[in-house]
C-alpha positions in Angstrom: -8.4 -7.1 -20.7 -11.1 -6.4 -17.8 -11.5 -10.6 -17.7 -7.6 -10.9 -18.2 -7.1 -8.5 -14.9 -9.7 -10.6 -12.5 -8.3 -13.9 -13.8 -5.0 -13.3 -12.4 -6.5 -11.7 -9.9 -8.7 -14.6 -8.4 -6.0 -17.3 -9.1 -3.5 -15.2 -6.7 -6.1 -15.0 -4.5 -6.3 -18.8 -3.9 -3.6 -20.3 -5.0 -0.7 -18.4 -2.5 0.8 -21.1 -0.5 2.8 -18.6 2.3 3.0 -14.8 3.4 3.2 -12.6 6.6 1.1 -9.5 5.5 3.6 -7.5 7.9 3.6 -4.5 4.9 2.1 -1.3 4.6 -1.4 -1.1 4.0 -3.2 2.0 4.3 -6.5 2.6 3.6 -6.3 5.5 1.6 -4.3 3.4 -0.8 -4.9 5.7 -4.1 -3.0 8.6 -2.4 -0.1 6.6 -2.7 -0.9 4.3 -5.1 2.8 4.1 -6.9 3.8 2.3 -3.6 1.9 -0.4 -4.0 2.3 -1.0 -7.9 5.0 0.8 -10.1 2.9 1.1 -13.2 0.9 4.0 -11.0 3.9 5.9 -11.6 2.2 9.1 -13.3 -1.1 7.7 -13.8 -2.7 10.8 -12.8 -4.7 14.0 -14.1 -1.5 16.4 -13.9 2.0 16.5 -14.4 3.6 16.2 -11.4 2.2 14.8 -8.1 3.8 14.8 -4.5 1.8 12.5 -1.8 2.1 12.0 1.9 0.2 9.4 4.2 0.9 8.9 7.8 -0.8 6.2 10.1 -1.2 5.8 13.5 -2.4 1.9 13.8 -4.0 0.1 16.9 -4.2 2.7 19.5 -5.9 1.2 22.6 -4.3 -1.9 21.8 -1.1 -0.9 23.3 0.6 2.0 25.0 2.8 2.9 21.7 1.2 2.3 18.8 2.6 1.5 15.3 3.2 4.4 13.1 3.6 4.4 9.6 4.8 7.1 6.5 5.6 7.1 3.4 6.4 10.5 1.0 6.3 9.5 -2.9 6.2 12.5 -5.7 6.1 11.3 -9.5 6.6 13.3 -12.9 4.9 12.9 -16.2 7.1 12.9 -19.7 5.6 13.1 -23.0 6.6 12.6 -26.3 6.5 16.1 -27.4 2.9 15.4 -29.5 0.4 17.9 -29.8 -2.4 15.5 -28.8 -3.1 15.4 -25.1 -3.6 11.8 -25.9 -0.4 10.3 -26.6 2.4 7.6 -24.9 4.0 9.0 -22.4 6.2 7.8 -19.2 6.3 8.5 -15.8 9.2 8.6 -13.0 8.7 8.4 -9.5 10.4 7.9 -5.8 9.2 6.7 -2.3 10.2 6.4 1.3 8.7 4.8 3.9 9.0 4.0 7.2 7.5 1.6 9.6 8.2 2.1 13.4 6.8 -0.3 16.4 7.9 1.3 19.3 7.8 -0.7 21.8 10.8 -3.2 20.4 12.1 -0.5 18.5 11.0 -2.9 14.9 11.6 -0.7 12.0 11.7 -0.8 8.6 12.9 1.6 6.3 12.6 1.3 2.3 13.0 3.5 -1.0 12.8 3.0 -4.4 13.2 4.9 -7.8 10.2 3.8 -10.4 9.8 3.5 -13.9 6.3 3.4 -16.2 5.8 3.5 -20.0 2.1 4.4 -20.5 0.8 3.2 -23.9 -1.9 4.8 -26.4 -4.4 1.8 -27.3 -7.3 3.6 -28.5 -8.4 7.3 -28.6 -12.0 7.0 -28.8 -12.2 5.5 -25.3 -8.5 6.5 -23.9 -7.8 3.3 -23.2 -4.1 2.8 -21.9 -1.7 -0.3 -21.1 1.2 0.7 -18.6 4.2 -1.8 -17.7 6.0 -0.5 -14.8 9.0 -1.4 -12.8 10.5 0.0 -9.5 13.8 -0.9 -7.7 15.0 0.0 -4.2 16.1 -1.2 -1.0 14.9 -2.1 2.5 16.5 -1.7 6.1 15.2 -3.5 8.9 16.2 -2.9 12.3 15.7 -4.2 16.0 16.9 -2.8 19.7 17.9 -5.4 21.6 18.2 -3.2 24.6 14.6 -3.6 25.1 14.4 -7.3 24.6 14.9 -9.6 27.9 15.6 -13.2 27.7 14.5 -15.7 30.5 17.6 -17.7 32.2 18.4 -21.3 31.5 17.3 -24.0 33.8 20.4 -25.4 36.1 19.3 -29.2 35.6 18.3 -29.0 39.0 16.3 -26.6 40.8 16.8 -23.1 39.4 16.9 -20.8 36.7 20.3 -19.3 37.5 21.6 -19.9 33.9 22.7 -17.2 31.5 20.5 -16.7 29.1 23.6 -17.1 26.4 20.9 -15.6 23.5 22.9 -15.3 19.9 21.9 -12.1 18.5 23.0 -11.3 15.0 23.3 -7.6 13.6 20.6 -5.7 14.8 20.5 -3.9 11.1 19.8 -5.6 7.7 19.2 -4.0 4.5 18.1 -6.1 0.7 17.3 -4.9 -2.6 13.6 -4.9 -3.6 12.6 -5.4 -7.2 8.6 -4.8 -8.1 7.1 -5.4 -11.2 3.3 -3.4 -12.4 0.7 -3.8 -15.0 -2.2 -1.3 -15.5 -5.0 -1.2 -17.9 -7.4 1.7 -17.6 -10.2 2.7 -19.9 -13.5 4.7 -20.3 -16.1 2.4 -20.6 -18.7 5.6 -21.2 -18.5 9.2 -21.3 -19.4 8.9 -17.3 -17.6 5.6 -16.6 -14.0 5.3 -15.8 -11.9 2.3 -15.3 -9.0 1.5 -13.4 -7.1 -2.4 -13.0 -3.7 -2.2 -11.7 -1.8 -5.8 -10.9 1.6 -5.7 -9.1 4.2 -8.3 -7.9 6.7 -7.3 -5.0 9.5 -8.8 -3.2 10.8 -11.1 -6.7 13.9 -11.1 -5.4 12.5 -12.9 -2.1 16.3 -12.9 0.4 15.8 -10.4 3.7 16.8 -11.6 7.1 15.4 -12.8 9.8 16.1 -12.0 13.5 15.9 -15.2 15.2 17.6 -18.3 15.2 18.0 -21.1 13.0 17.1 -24.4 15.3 17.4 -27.0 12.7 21.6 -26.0 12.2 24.1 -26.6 15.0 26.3 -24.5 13.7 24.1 -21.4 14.1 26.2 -18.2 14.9 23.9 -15.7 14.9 22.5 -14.8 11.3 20.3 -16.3 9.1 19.1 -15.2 5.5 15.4 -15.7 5.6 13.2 -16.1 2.0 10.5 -12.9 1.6 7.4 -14.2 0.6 6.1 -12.8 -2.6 3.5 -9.9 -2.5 0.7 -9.9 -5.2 -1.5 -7.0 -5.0 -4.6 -6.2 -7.1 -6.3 -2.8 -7.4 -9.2 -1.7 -9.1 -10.9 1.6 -9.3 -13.8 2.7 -10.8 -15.4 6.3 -10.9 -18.8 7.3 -12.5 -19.8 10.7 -12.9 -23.7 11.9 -12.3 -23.0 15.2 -13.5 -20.1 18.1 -13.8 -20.4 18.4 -9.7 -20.9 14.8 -8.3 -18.9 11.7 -8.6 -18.7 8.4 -6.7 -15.5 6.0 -6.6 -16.0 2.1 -5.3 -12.4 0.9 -5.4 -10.7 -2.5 -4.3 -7.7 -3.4 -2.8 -6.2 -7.3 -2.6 -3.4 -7.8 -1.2 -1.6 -11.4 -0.5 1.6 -12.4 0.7 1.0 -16.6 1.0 -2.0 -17.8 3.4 -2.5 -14.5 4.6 -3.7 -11.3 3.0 -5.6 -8.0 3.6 -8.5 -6.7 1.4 -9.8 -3.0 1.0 -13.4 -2.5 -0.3 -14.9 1.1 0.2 -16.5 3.6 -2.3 -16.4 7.5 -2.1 -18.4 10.5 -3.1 -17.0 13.6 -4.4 -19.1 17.0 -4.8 -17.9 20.3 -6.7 -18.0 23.5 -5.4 -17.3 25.1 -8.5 -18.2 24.5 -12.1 -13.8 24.5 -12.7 -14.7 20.7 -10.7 -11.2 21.5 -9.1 -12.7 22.4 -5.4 -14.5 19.6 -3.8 -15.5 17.1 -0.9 -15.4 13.9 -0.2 -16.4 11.6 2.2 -16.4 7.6 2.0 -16.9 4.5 4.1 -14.5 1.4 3.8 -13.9 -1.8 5.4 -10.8 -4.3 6.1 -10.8 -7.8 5.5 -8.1 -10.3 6.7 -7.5 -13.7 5.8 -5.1 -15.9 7.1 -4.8 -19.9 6.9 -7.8 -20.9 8.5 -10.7 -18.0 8.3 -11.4 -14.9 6.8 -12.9 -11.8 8.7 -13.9 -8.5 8.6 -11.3 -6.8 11.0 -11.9 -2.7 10.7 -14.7 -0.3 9.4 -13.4 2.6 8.0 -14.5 6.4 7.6 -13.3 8.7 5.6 -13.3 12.9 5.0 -11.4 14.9 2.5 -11.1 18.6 1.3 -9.9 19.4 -2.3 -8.7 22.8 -2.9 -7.3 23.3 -6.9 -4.3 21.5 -7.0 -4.1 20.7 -2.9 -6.3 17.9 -1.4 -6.0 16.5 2.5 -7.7 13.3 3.5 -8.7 11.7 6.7 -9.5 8.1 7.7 -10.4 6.5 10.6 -10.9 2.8 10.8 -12.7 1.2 14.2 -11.3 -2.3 15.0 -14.3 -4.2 15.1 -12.4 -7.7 15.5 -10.8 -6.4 18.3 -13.3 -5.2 20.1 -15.3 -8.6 19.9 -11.7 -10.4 20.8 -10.5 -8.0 23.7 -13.9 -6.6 24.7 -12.0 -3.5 23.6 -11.9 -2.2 20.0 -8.6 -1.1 18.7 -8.4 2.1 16.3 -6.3 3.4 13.4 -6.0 7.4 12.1 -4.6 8.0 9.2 -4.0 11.5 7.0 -3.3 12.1 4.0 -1.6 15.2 1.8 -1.4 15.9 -1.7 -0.2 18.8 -4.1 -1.0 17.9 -8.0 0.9 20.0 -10.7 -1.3 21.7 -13.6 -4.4 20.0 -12.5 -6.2 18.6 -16.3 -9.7 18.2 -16.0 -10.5 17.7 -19.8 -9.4 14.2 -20.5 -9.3 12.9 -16.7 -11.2 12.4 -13.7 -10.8 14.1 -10.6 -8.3 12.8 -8.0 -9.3 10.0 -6.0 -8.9 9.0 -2.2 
């Protein structure tokens, strides 16, 4: 299964022929990680979860950055057995928003998801999740704050109108993900995660601009969404009952382009209940588009777990930009989760 998982993973990797990675991405991807793949719906050591992240992306690089949030909760069901170890299914929601201010660009999204969490062996808790989510997303433009040029005359001015078609300034299509997770414990200390997602399968949205290969252009076009694939992997050993570390990936690829995640965290116990800790962590962002691929953002990270409450903090430093502009760019990003009947017997401790 672990070979199965990178497989697929590497041939997404290469083989995407188009994207715009325009999406969400935050670093602290495991606080929300039902976002990015549907099977992660209840995959976690309690049973009930309610997450919030909120980023504030590029300041420096403009006078009103991009903001993004997204508020998910998820439940666990089980079958009624008395074995803690036993198929069960999770249900979950999400909304997002994504908000560039200075056009007024937004996108809104939410969706309902759907996970069935299957038992393959007790001995190492291994489990096999299918997951599916469906929503929709609304994407809107103010075209108050756009300002078009005037035509050339044909002789010696720009007197022209500018006579721009704008369509709708609102569009809203359904969104349809798919999710596959496989998680295991390959010791008593070592804990497995793979998570594999498709988003976007129904592919319409539409576009904003015009269409210059059709005369008869009135104003709207319905533009094909490229396909996300995303890949996640977690892993988590444990030293001891008090300290734990987490190196976790994130790939994610929408045709040429794509954005990858690699960081690793530390967790220490104040108590021997393991349920009051800290964390710190260090991260960095990759992107690649059609011609290179490049380290873009170092990340740091901080985070306070109190029972059944943790808050986490990132800041990432825009090292690309600061080579690029002579002036680096830089990202915040916070984090808030509450975590129902915290169970510390048969899984590892919350991740960030």
């Amino acid at each position: 299964m672990f070979r199965l998982f990178l497989t697929l993973a590497f041939v997404s990797y290469f083989s995407g022929p188009s994207i715009f990675c325009q999406d969400i991405i935050f670093s602290q991807f495991n606080s929300v990680n039902l976002y990015y793949n549907p099977a992660f719906t209840g995959s976690f050591p309690g049973n009930f979860r309610v997450s919030s992240s909120y980023r504030n992306q590029w300041i420096g690089l403009q006078d009103q950055p991009l903001t993004q949030l997204i508020i998910s909760g998820d439940i666990k069901f089980s079958f009624g057995y008395d074995s803690p170890l036993k198929d069960y299914i999770g249900a979950g929601v999400f909304f997002n928003t994504d908000r560039s201010q200075v056009f007024d660009w937004n996108t809104n999204e939410m969706a309902i998801q759907m996970a069935y969490h299957k038992l393959l062996n007790k001995n190492n808790r291994s489990f096999i999740t299918g997951g599916l989510g469906f929503g929709v997303r609304q994407r809107s433009v103010n075209y108050d704050n756009l300002y078009f040029e005037d035509q050339f005359n044909g002789l010696d001015k720009y007197n022209g109108t500018s006579s721009e078609l704008l369509p709708a300034n609102i569009h809203a299509s359904p969104t349809f993900n798919l999710g596959l997770q496989y998680q295991t414990f390959l010791s008593k200390k070592t804990h497995l995660q793979l998570g594999l997602s498709a988003q976007k399968i129904l592919g319409n949205e539409f576009s904003f601009y015009n269409n210059f290969d059709n005369t008869d252009y009135i104003g709207t076009k319905e533009n094909e969404a490229f396909k996300n694939i995303l890949f996640i992997t977690n892993l988590t050993y444990r030293y001891n009952n008090f300290e734990e570390i987490y190196p976790k990936l994130l790939v994610h690829l929408q045709g040429p382009h794509g954005i990858i995640i690699t960081g690793i965290s530390y967790r220490k116990a104040f108590q021997k209940s393991n349920q009051s800790a800290f964390h710190t962590g260090i991260s960095a962002r990759t992107a690649k588009s059609e011609s290179s691929l490049a380290v873009t953002d170092l990340g740091l990270q901080l985070g306070l777990e109190l029972g059944n409450f943790m808050i986490g903090l990132n800041y990432d430093f825009g090292i690309a930009d600061l080579t690029r502009y002579k002036s680096p760019t830089q990202s915040f990003e916070l984090s808030l989760r509450l975590m129902g009947e915290y169970d510390n017997q048969y899984n590892l401790a919350p991740r960030f």
